[in-house]
Backbone as a ProteinNet text record, in pm:
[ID]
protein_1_A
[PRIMARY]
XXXXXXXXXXXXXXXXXXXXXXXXXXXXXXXXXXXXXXXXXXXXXXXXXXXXXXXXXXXXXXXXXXXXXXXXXX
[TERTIARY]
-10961.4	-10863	-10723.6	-10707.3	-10601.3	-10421.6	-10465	-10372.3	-10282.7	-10415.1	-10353.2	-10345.5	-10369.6	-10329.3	-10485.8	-10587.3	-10666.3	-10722.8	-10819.4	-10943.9	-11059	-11161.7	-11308.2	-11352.8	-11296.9	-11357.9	-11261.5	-11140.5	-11044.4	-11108.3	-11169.1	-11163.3	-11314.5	-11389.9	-11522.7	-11493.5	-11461.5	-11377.3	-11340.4	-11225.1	-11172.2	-11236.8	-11344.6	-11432	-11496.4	-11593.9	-11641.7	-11559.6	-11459.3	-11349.2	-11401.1	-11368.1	-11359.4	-11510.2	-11567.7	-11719	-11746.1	-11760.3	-11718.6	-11644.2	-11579.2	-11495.2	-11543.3	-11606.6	-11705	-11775.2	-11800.8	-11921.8	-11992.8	-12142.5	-12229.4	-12213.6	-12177	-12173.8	-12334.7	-12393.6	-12479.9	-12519.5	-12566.6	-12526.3	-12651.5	-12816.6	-12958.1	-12963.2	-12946.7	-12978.1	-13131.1	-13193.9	-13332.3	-13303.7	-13462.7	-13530.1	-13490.2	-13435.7	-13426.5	-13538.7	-13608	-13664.8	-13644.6	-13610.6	-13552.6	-13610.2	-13559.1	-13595.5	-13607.3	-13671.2	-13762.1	-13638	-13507.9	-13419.9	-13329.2	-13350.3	-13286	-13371.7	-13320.1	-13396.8	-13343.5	-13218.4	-13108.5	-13066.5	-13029.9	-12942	-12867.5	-12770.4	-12616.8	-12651.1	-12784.8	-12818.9	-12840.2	-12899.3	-12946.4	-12892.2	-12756.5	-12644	-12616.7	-12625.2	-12605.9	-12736.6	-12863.5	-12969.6	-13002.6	-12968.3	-12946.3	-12854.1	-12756.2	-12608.6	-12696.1	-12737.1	-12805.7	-12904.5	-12959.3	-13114.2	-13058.4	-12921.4	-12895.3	-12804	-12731.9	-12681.5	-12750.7	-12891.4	-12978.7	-13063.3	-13056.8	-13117.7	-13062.7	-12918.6	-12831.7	-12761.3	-12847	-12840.9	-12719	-12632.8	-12516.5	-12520.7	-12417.2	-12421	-12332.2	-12409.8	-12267.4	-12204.2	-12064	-11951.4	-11881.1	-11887.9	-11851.9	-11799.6	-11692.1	-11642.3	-11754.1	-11854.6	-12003.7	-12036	-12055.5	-12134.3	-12291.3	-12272.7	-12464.2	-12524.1	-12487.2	-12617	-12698.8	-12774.2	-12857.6	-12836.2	-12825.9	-12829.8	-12713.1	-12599.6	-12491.1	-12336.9	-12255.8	-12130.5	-12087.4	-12026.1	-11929.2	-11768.3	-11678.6	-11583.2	-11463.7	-11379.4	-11295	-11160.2
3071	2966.2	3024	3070.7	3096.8	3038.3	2886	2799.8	2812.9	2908	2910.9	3037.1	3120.6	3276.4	3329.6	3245.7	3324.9	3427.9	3509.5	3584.3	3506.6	3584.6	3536.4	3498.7	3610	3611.9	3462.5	3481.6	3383.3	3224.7	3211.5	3083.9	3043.3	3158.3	3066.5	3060.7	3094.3	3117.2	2918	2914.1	2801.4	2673.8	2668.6	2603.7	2571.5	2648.7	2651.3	2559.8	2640.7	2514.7	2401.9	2346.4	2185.3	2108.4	2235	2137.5	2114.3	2190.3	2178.2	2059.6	2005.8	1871.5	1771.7	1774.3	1626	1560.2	1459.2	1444.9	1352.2	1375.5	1378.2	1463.2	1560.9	1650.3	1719.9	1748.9	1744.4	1902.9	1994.4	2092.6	2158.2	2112	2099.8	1975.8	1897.1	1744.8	1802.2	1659.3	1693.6	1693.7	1678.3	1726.7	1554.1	1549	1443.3	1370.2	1296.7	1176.4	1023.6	1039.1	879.2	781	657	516.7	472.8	340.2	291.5	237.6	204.7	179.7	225.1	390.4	503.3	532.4	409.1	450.1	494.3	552.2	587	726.3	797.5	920	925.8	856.5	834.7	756.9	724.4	667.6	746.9	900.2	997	1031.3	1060.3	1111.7	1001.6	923.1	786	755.3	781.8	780.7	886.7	1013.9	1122.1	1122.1	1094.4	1084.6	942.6	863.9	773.8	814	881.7	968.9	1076.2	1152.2	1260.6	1134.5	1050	940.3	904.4	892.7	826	952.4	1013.5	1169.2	1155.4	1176.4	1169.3	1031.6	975.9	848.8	767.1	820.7	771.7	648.9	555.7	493.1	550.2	513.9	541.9	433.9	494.4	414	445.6	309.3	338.6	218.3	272	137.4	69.8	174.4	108.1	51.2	-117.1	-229.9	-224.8	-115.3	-65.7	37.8	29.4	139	67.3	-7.5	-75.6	-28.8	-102.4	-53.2	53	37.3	83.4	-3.6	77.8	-25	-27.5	-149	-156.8	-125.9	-80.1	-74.5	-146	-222.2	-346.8	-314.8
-4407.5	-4424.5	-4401	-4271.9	-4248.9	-4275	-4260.8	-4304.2	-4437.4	-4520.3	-4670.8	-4667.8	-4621	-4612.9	-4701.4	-4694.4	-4806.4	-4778.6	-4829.7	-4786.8	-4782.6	-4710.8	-4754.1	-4875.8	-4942.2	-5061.1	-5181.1	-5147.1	-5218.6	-5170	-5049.5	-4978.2	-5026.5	-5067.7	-5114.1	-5243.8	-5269.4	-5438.2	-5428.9	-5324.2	-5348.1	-5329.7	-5221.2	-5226.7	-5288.3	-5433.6	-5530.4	-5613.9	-5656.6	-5705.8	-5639.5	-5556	-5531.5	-5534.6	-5525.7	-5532	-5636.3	-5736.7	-5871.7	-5908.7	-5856.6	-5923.7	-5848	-5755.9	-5712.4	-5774.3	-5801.1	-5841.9	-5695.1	-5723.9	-5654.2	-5507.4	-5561.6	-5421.7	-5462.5	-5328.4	-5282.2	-5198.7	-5277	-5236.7	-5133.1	-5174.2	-5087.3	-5033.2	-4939.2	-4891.9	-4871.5	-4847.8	-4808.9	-4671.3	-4637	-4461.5	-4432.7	-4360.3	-4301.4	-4200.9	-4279.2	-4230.3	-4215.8	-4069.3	-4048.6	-4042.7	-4066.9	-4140.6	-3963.6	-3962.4	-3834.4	-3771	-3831.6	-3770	-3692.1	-3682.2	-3616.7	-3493.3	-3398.6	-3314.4	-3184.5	-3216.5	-3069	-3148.4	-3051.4	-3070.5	-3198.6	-3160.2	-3245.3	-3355.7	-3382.2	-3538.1	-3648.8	-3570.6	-3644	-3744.7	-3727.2	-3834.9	-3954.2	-3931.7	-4027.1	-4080.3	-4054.3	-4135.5	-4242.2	-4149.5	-4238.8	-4374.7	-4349.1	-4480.4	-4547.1	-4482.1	-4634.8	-4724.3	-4629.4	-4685.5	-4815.4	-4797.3	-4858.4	-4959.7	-4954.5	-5072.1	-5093.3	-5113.5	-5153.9	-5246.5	-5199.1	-5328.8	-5395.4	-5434.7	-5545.4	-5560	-5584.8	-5616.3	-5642.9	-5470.1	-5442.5	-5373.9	-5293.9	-5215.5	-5083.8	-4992.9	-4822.1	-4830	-4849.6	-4800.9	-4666.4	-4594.7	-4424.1	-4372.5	-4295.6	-4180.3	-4056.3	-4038.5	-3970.5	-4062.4	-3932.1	-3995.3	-3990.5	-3863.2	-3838.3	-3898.8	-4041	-4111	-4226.2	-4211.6	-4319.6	-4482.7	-4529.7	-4723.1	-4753.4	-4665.9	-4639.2	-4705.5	-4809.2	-4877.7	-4725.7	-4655.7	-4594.8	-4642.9	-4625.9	-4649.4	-4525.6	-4587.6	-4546.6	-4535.6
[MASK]
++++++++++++++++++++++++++++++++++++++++++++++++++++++++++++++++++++++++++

């Protein structure tokens, strides 16, 4: 993290920090197995992130109107 002048060692340091104050951060997602609706390329990534909000029994919040069982955000 050059930006902040850190070290390696300071920057996982700092990272730790912030994950630490998430909640539902997600630190193993599972194996991603996609839902019958991922059926193009560019769906993949958006089935995946529901699959891993859906372990930790989050919701996806997204400006895509195309991800099923997905918060829209307005």
């Amino acid at each position: 993290m050059q930006g902040f002048r850190l070290d390696t060692v300071q920057a996982a340091a700092a990272l730790d920090h912030i994950r630490r104050g998430l909640d539902g951060y997600v630190a193993e997602p599972p194996a991603p197995k996609l839902p019958a609706w991922a059926t193009k390329n560019r769906l993949t990534t958006d089935a995946h992130l529901m699959q891993v909000a859906a372990s930790a029994r989050l919701k996806l919040a997204t400006f895509d109107t195309g991800i099923p069982g997905a918060t829209l955000i307005r």
